[in-house]
Steps between C-alpha positions, in 0.01 A plus 500: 500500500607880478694710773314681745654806306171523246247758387164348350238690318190400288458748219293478205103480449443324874691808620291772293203305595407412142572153504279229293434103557743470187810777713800309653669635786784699423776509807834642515768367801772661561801380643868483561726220441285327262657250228582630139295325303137561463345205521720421807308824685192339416608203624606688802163654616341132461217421254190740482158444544264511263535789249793687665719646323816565661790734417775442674790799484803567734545849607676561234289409246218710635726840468604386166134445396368803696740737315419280162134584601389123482161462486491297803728699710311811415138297537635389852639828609167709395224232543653257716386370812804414725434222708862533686691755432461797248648707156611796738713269729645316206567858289637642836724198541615562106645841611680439864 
């Protein structure tokens, strides 16, 4: 499983609130000292229920993709619901 170190958001249309029976469930973890390889971070958070859809970045990645202006990193950052953690803390940790 991931470190303790980890930031987890859903974003998407169950965020926004306009969701449908056909929507998945878009989440985003966060997390440091995750392996290289992307299905390896998947493998890492463990298999998802149902119609989650995980994205799985290192803290790293999510400054990359937030200055790239990724959909999802900008979705998750402006829509998200943060279930531990939040954008701020990670942008503020970006700049110490």
């Amino acid at each position: 499983m991931i470190t303790p170190s980890q930031v987890v958001a859903v974003f998407g249309s169950v965020a926004r609130g306009d969701w449908n029976d056909a929507s998945d469930v878009d989440v985003v973890v966060i997390a440091e000292r995750l392996p290289r390889d992307p299905l390896s971070r998947l493998a890492a958070v463990g298999v998802p229920p149902g119609r989650v859809a995980p994205v799985v970045w290192s803290v790293t990645d999510w400054h990359e993709e937030r200055r790239r202006g990724n959909p999802v990193a900008t979705g998750a950052a402006d829509d998200g619901v943060w279930l531990v953690g939040s954008a701020e803390a990670l942008d503020q940790a970006g700049t110490s």
